[in-house]
C-alpha positions as CSV (number, residue, x, y, z in Angstrom):
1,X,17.7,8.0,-7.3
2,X,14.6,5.5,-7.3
3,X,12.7,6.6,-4.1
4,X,11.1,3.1,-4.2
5,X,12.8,0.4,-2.2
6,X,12.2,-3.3,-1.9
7,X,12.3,-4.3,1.6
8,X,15.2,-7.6,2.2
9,X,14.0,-10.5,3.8
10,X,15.2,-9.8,6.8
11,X,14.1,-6.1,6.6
12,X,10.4,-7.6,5.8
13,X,10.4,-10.0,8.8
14,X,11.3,-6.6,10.9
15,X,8.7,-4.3,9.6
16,X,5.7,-6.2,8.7
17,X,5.5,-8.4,11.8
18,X,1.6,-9.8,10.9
19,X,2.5,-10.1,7.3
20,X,6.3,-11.8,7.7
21,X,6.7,-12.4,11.6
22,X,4.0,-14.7,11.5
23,X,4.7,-17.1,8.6
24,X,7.2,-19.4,9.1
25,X,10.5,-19.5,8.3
26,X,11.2,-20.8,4.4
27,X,7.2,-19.8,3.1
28,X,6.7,-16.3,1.0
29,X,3.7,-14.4,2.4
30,X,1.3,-13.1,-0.3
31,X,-1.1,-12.8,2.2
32,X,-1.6,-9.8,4.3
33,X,-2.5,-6.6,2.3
34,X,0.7,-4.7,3.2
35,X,3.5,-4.1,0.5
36,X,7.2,-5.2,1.0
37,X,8.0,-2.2,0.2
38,X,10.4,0.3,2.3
39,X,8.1,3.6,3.9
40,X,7.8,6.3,2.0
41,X,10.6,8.5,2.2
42,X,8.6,11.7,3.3
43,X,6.4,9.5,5.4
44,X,8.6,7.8,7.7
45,X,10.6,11.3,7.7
46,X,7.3,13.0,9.6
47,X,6.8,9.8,11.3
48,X,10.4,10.0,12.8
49,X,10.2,14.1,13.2
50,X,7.1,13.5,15.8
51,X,8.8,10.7,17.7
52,X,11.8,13.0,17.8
53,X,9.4,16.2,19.7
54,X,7.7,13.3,21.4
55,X,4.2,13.5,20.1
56,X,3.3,10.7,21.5
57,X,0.1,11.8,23.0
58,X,-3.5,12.1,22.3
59,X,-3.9,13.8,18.7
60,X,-5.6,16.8,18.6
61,X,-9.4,17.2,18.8
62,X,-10.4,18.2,15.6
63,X,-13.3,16.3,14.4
64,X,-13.2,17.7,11.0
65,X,-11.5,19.8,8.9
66,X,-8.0,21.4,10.4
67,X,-4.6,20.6,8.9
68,X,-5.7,16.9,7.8
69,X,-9.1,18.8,5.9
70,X,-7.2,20.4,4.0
71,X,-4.5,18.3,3.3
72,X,-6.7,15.8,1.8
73,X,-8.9,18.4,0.2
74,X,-6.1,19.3,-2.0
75,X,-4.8,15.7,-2.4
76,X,-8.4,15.2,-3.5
77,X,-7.9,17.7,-6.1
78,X,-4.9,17.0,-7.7
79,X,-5.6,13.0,-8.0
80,X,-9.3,12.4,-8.5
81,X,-10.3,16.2,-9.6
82,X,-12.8,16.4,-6.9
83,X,-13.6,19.3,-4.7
84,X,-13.9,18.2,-1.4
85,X,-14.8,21.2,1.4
86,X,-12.3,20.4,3.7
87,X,-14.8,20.8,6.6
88,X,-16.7,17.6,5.5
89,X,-13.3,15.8,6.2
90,X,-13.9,14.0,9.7
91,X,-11.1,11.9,11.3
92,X,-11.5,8.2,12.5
93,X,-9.0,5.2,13.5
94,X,-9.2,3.6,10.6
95,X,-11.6,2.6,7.4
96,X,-13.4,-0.5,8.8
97,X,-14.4,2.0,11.9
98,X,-15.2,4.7,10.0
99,X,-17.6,2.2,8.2
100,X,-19.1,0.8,11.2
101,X,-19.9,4.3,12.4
102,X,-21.2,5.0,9.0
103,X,-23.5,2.3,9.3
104,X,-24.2,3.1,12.9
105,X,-25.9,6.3,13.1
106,X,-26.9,6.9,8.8
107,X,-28.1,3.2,8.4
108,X,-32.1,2.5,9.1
109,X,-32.3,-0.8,11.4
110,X,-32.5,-2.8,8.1
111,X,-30.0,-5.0,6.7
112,X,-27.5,-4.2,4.3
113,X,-26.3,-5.6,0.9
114,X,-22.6,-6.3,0.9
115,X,-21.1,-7.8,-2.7
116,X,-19.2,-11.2,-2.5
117,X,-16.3,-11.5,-2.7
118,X,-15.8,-8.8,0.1
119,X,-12.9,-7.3,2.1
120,X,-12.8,-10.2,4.8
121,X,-13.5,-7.7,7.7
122,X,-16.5,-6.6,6.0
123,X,-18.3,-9.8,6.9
124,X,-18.3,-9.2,10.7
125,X,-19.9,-6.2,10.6
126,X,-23.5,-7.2,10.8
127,X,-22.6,-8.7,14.0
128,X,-21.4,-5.3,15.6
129,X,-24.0,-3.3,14.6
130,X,-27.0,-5.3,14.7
131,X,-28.0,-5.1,11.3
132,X,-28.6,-8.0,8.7
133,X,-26.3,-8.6,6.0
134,X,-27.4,-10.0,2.5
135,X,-24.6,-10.9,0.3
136,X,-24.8,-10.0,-3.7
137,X,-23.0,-12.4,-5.5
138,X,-21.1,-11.4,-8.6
139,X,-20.9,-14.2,-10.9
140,X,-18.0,-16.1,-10.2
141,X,-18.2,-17.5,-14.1
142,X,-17.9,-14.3,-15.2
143,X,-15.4,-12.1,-17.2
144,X,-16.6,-8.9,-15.3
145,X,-17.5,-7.1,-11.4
146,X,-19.5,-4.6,-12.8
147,X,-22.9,-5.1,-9.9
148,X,-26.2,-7.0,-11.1
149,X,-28.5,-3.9,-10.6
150,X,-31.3,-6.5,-11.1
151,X,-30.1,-8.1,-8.1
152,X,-29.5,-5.4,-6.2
153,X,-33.0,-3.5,-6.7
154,X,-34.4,-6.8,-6.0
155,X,-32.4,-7.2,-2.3
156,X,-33.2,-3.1,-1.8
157,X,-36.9,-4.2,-2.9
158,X,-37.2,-6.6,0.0
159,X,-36.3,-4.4,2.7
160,X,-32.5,-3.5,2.3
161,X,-31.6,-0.2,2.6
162,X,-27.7,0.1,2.2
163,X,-25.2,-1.0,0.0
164,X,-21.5,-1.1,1.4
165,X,-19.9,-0.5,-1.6
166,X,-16.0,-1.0,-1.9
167,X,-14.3,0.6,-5.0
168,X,-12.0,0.1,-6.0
169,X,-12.9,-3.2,-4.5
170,X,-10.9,-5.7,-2.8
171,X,-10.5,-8.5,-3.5
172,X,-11.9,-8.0,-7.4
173,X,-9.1,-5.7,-8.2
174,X,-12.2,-4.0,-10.2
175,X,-12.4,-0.1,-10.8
176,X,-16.1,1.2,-11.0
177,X,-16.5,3.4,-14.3
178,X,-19.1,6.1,-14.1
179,X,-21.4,5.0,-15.5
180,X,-21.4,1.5,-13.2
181,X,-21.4,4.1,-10.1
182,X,-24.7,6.3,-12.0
183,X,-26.7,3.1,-12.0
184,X,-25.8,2.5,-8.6
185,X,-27.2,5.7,-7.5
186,X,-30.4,5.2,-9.7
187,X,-31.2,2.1,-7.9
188,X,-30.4,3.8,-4.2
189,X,-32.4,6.2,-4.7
190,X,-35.4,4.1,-6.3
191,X,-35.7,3.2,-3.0
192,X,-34.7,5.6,-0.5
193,X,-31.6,3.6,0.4
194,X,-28.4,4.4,1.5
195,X,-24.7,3.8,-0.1
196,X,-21.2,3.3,2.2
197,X,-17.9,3.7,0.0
198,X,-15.4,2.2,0.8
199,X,-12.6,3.9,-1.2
200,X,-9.3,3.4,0.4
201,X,-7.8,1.8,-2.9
202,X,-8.6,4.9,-4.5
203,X,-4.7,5.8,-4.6
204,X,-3.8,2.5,-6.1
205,X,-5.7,2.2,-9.7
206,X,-3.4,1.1,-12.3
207,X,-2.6,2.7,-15.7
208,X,-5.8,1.9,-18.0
209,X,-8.5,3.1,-15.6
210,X,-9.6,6.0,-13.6
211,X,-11.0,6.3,-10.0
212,X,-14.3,7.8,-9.5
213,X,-15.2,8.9,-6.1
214,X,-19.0,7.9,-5.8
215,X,-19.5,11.5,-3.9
216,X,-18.2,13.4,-7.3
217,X,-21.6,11.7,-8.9
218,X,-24.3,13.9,-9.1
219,X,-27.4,13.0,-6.6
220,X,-25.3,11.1,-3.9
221,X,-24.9,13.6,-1.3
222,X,-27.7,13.0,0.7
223,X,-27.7,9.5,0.8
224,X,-23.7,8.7,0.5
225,X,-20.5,8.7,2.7
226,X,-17.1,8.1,1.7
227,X,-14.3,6.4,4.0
228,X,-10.6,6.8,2.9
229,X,-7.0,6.9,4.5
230,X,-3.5,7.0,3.2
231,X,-2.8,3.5,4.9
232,X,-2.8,1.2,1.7
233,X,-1.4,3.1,-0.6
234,X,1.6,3.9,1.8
235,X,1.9,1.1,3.6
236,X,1.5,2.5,7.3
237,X,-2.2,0.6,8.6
238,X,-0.9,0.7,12.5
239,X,-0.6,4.4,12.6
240,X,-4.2,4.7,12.5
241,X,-5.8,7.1,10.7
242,X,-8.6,7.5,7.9
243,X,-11.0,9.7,6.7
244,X,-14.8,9.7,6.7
245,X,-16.1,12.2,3.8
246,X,-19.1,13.9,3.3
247,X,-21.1,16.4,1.1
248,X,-24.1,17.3,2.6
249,X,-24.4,19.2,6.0
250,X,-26.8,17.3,7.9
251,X,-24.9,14.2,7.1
252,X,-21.8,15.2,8.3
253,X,-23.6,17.5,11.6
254,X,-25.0,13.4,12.7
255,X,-21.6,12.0,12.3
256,X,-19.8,14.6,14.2
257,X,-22.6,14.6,17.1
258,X,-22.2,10.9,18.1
259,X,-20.3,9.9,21.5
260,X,-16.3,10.0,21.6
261,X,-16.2,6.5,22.7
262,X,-18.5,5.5,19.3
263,X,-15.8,7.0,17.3
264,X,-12.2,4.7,18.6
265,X,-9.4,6.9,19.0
266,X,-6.9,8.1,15.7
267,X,-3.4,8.6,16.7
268,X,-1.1,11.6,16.6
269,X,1.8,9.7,14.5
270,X,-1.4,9.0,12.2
271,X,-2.4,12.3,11.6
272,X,1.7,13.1,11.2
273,X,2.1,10.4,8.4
274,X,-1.2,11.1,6.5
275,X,-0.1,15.0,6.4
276,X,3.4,13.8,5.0
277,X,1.6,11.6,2.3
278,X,-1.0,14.0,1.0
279,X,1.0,16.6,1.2
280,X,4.5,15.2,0.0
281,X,3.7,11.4,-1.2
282,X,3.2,11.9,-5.1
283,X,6.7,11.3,-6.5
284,X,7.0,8.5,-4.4
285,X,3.1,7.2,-5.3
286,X,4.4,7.4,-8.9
287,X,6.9,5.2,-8.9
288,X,4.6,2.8,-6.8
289,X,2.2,2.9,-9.5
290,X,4.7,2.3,-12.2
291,X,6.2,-0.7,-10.1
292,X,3.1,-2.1,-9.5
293,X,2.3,-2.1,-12.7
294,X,5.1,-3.7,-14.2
295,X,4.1,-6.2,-11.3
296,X,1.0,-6.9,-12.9
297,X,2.0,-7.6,-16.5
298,X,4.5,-10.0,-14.8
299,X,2.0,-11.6,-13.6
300,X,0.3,-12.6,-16.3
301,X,3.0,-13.9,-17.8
302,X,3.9,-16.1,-14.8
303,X,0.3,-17.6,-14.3
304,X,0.3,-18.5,-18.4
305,X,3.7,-19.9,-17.8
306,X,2.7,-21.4,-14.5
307,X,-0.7,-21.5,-13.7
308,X,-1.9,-22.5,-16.9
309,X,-5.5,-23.0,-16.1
310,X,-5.8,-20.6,-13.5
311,X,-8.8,-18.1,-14.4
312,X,-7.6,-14.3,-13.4
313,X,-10.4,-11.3,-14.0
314,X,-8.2,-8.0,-14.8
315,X,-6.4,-5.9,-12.0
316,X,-7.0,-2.4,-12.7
317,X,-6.4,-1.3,-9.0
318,X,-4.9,-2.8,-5.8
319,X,-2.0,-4.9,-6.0
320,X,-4.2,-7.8,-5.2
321,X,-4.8,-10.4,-7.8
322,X,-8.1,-12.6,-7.5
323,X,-7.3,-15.9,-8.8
324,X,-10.1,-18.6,-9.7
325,X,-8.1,-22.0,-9.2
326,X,-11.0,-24.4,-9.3
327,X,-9.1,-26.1,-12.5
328,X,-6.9,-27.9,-10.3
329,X,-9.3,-29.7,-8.5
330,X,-8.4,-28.7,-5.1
331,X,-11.6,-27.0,-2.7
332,X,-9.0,-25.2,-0.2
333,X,-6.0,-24.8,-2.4
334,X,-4.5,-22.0,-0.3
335,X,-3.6,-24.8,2.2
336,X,-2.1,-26.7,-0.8
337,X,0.4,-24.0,-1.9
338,X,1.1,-23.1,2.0
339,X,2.5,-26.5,2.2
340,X,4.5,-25.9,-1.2
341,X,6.3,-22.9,0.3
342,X,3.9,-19.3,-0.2
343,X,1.0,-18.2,1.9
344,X,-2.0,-16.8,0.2
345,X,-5.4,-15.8,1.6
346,X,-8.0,-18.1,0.8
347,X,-11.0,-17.3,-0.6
348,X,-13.2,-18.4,1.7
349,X,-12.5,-15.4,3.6
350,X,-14.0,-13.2,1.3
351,X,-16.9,-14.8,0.1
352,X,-18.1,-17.9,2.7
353,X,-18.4,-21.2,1.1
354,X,-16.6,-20.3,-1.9
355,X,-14.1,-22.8,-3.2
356,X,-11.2,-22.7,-5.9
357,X,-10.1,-19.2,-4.8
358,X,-7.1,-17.4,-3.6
359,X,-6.2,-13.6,-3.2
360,X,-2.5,-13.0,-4.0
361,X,-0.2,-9.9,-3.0
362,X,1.7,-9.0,-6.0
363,X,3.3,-5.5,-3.6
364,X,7.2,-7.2,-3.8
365,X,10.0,-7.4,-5.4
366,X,9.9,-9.3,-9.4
367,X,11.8,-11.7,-8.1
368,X,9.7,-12.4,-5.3
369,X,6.7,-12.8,-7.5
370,X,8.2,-14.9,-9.8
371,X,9.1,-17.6,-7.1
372,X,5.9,-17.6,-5.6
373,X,4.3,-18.2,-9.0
374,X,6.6,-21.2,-9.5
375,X,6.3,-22.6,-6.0
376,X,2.3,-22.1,-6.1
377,X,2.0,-23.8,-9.8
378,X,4.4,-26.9,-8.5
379,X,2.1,-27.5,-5.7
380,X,-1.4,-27.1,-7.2
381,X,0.3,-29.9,-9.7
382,X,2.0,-32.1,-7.5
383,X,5.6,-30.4,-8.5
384,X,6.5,-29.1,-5.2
């Protein structure tokens, strides 16, 4: 028996309140990066255990290592082949607080260099911690995401000195090889600087390419931290929990030294559902995989059928597709296709200024994606 399960509508309006509850009625949401996709069996099984003892309290206070250390030490090594000391596992709310803290305490008070397009909650982070932030384009004309080292040396050259690196990155869909995350760390260390990876998406690269944890890379652990959680990949982002990595002692010592309050509170049913994925979650990450997939070859098909002039760069991880729509003419056309019956995120979010653009969720059911690629193609062409 599949233990994959597409959420009804209905079902979807229940669970993913953000995501469902607040489009309205008649409109499919693409938006939102959560998956319309029923909880992991074993998940929501731990999940329900705790409520049942009534661990609803404050989580335990271990900072690093303990049952989630080790949990995702040997998740670690059974998905990515990595060794990861389970000691250097710290615990944090969630991955955009793990990489404020990150950026907190490691960073020097000198701006940093985030690629565009960028996670959207990525862009408010200069504001909270007082540093700077220089955007590095990728080309949007381009077939590739691989960084422009050139550009990158040159920002690190004028007085940047870290890189908040997301990979595999959202919204490019674009898994880092090796040998993209070795010329990283040449120019990083060139000039003393610093690198935050973002790695959440780790769990979700597609058949075709391979995730490289920019810690496994030889001469990153004194200048590199890692911030993870099982949250994407298993759909549970308001339990709150993730996991900031580290290799090198002194690294991790300054991390685990800074104030409780810098460091906003994990939960207990969290902890419970990231033990339950690491731990249990692989048959039911397969199939995931597999579906998601099959998702994105049907996607392909739909935008040739649909979206004709649509430019899409390839989706090796995530299940969101970043879709170049500046062939139809329209600057904002996320509000376009809203009004033709699907919500997407518009691009703007992710890179400021940009026009043409939409991020789409392709985590539903086939039949599901195939409506929204025929609503969004009739409205972009004045078939709605």
């Amino acid at each position: 028996m599949p233990l994959l399960r597409d959420l009804t509508d209905d079902e979807a309006r229940a669970a993913l309140v953000l995501k469902w509850g607040q489009t309205e009625p008649g409109t499919i949401p693409a938006w939102v990066a959560e998956m319309d996709y029923a909880v992991a069996p074993p998940v929501l099984d731990a999940v329900r255990a705790a409520v049942e003892r009534g661990e609803l309290g404050y989580p335990r206070d271990d900072r690093a290592g303990g049952e989630l250390g080790a949990a995702y030490s040997r998740w670690a090594a059974r998905h990515f082949n990595q060794d990861v000391d389970p000691d250097h596992v710290q615990v944090t709310a969630d991955v955009t607080v793990g990489v404020r803290i990150a950026l907190e305490v490691l960073s020097e008070r000198a701006p940093f260099v985030l690629p565009l397009p960028a996670y959207d909650p990525q862009h408010g982070l200069g504001a909270i911690t007082g540093l700077e932030q220089w955007g590095l384009p990728v080309d949007p004309d381009g077939d590739g995401y691989a960084l422009d080292l050139d550009a990158l040396d040159a920002l690190f050259a004028r007085g940047a000195r870290t890189l908040l690196l997301t990979q595999p990155h959202n919204p490019g869909g674009h898994v880092f090889t090796r040998g993209e995350l070795e010329g990283i760390r040449d120019v990083v260390t060139r000039h003393g600087a610093r690198v935050v990876s973002d790695e959440i998406h780790g769990p979700l690269v597609l058949p075709g390419a391979e995730h490289v944890p920019y810690l496994s890379i030889d001469g990153t652990a004194d200048h590199a931290v890692a911030v993870t959680a099982a949250s994407k990949a298993f759909n549970v982002p308001g339990l709150k929990c993730a996991q900031i990595l580290t290799t090198d002692a002194a690294t991790r010592d300054r991390l685990l030294t800074i104030p409780w309050a810098q460091n906003d509170s994990w939960g207990s049913l969290g902890v419970a559902a990231a033990l339950a994925a690491y731990d249990h979650g692989d048959a039911w990450l397969a199939e995931l995989i597999e579906r998601l997939d099959q998702q994105r070859t049907l996607l392909a098909s739909l935008v040739a059928e649909h979206l004709p002039d649509a430019r899409m760069r390839p989706l090796e991880a995530t299940y969101m597709a970043w879709l170049d729509l500046r062939a139809y003419g329209h600057d904002d056309p996320a509000a376009v296709i809203r009004r033709g019956g699907v919500r997407v995120s518009p691009g703007e979010s992710y890179w400021p200024g940009l026009t043409g653009h939409v991020r789409l969720n392709i985590a539903t059911s086939p039949d599901r994606l195939t409506e929204i690629v025929r609503r969004m193609g009739a409205a972009l062409t004045d078939r709605a």
